[in-house]
Backbone bond lengths (Angstrom), bond angles and torsions (degrees), N, CA, C in turn:
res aa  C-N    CA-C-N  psi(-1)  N-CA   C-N-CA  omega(-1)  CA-C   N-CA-C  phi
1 X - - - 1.462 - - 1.527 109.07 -
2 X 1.463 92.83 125.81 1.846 88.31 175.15 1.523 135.69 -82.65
3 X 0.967 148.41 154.55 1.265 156.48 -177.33 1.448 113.19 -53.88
4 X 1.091 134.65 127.48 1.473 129.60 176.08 1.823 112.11 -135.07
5 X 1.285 109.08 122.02 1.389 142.80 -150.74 1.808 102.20 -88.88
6 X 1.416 138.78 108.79 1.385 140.43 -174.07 1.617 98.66 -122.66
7 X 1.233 113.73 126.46 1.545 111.72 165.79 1.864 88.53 -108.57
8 X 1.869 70.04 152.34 1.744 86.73 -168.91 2.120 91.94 -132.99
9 X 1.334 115.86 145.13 0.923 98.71 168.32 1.799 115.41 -102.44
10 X 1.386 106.26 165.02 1.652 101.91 177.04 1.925 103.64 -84.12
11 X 1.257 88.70 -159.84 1.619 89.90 164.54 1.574 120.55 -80.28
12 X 1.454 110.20 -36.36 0.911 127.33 -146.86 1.991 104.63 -95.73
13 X 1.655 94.15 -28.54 1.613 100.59 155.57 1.419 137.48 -72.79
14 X 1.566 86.44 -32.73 2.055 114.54 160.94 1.791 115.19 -48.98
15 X 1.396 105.00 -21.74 1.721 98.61 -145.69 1.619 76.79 -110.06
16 X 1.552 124.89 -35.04 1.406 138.08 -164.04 1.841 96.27 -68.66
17 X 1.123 127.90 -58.89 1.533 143.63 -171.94 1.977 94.43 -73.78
18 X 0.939 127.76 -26.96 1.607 107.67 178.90 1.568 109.57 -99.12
19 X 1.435 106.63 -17.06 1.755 96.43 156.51 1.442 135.77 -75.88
20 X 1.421 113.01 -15.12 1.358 123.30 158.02 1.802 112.62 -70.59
21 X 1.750 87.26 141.59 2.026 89.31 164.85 0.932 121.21 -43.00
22 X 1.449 128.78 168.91 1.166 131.31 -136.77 1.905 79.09 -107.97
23 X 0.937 112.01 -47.01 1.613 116.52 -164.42 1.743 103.24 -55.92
24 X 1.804 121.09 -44.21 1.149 125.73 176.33 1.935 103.13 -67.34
25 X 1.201 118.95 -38.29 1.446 126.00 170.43 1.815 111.48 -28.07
26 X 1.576 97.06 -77.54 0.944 116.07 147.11 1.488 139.94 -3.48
27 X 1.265 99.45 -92.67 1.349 105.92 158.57 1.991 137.93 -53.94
28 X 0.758 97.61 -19.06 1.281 121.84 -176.32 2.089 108.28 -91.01
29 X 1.220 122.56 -50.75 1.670 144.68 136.62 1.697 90.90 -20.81
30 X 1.333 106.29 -84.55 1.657 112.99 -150.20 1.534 86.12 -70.51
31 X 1.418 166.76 -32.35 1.088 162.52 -159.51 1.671 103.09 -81.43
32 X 1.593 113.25 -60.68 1.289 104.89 169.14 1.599 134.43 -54.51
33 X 1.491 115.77 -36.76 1.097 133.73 168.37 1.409 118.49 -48.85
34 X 1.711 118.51 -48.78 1.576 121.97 132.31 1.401 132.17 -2.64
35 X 1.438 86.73 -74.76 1.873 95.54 -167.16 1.056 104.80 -68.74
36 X 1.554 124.36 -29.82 1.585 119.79 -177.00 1.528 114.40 -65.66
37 X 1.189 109.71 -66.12 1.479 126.00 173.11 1.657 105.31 -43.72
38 X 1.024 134.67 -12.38 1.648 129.88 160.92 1.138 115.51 -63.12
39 X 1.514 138.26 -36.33 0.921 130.29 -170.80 1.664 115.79 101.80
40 X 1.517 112.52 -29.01 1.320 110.01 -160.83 1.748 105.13 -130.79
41 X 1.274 128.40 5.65 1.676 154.33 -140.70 1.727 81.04 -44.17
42 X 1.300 170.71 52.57 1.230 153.87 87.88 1.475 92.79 -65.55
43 X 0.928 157.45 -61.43 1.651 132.77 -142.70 1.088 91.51 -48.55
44 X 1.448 141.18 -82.91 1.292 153.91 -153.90 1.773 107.20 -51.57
45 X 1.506 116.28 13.65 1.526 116.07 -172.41 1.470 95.15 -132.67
46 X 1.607 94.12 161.96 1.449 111.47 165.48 1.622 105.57 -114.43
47 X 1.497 117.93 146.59 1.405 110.29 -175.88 1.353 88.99 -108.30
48 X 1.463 107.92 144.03 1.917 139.64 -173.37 1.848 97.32 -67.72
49 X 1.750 81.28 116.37 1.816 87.62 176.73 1.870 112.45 -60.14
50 X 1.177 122.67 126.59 1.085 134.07 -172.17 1.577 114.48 66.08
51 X 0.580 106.77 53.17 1.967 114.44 166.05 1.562 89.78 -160.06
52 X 1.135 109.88 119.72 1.914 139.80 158.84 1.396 104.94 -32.31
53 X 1.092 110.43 -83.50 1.969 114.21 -166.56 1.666 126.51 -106.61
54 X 1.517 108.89 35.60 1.194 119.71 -136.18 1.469 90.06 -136.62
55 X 1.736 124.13 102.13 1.599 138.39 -155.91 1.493 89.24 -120.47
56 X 1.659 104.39 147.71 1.503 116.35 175.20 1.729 99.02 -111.85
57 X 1.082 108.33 123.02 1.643 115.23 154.20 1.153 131.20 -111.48
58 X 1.574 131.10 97.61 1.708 134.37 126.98 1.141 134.08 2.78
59 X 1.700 120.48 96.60 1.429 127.97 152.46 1.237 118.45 -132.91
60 X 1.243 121.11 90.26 1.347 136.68 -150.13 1.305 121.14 64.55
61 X 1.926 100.30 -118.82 1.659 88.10 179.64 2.173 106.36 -100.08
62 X 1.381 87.89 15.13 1.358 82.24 -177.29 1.751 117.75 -99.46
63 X 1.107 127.26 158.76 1.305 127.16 -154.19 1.795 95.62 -132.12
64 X 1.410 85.71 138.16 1.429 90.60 -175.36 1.880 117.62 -113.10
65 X 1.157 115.38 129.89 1.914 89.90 -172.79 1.385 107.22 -112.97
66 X 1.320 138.25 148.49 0.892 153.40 -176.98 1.702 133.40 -131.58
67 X 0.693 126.07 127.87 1.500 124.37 -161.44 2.138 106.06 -113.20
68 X 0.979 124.94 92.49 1.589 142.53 -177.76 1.623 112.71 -46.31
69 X 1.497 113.91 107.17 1.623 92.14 -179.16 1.510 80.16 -123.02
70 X 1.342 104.24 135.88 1.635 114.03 160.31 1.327 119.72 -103.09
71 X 1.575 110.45 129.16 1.455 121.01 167.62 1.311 118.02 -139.53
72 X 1.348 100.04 77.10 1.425 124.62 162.37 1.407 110.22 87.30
73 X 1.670 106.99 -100.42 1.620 112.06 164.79 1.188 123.44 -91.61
74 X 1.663 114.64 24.30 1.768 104.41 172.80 1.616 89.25 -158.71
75 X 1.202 88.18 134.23 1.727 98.37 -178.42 1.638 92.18 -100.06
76 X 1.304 101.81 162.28 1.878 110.16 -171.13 1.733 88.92 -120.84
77 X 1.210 137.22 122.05 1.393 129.55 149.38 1.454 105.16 -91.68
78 X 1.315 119.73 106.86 1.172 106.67 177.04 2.006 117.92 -101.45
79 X 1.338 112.13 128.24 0.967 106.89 -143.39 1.639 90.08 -85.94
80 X 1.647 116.04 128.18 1.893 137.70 174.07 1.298 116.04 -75.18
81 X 1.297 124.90 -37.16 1.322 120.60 -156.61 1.607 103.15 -173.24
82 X 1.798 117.96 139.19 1.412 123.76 -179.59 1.223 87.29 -130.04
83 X 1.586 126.58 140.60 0.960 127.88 145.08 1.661 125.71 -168.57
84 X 1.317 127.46 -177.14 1.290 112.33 166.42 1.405 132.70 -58.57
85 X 1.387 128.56 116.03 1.455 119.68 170.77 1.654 118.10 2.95
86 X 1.126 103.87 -84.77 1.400 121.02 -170.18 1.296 102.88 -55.80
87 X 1.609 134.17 10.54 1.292 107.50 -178.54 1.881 100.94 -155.47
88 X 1.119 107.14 -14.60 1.196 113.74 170.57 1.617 146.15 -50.52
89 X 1.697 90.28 -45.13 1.567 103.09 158.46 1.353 115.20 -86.37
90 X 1.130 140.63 42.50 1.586 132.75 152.89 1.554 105.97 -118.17
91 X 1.169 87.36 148.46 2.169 99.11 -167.05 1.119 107.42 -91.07
């Protein structure tokens, strides 16, 4: 049985994606929907040097973070944080 890949958002990724335009909104929706439908949605990531379960995703210049929970036959990416490159990785 193969593995099947669900992004989930938090609250805090919820609140990050409705302050962006609606058109980058958008885009960003149809991008994840992508990675899922691959089958494999880490290839397309880099995982965060020193944090364990913690994947970076690319859509343009904005960066998407995600945190990996596996349960068994469905992994959860649940998505932490959206934001601009330049501003995303600082806490």
């Amino acid at each position: 049985m193969s593995t099947s890949y669900q992004f989930q958002f938090s609250s805090n990724g919820e609140k990050d994606l409705k302050f962006l335009d609606k058109k980058l909104q958008h885009r960003i929706v149809k991008k994840l929907e992508f990675f899922e439908k691959s089958g494999e949605p880490l290839s397309f990531a880099k995982q965060l040097q020193g944090i364990g379960n913690r994947f970076c995703f690319r859509v343009g210049d904005y960066r998407i973070i995600v945190s990996k929970k596996d349960l068994g036959v469905l992994v959860v990416l649940l998505v932490l944080k959206i934001g601009h490159r330049r501003e995303v990785y600082n806490q």
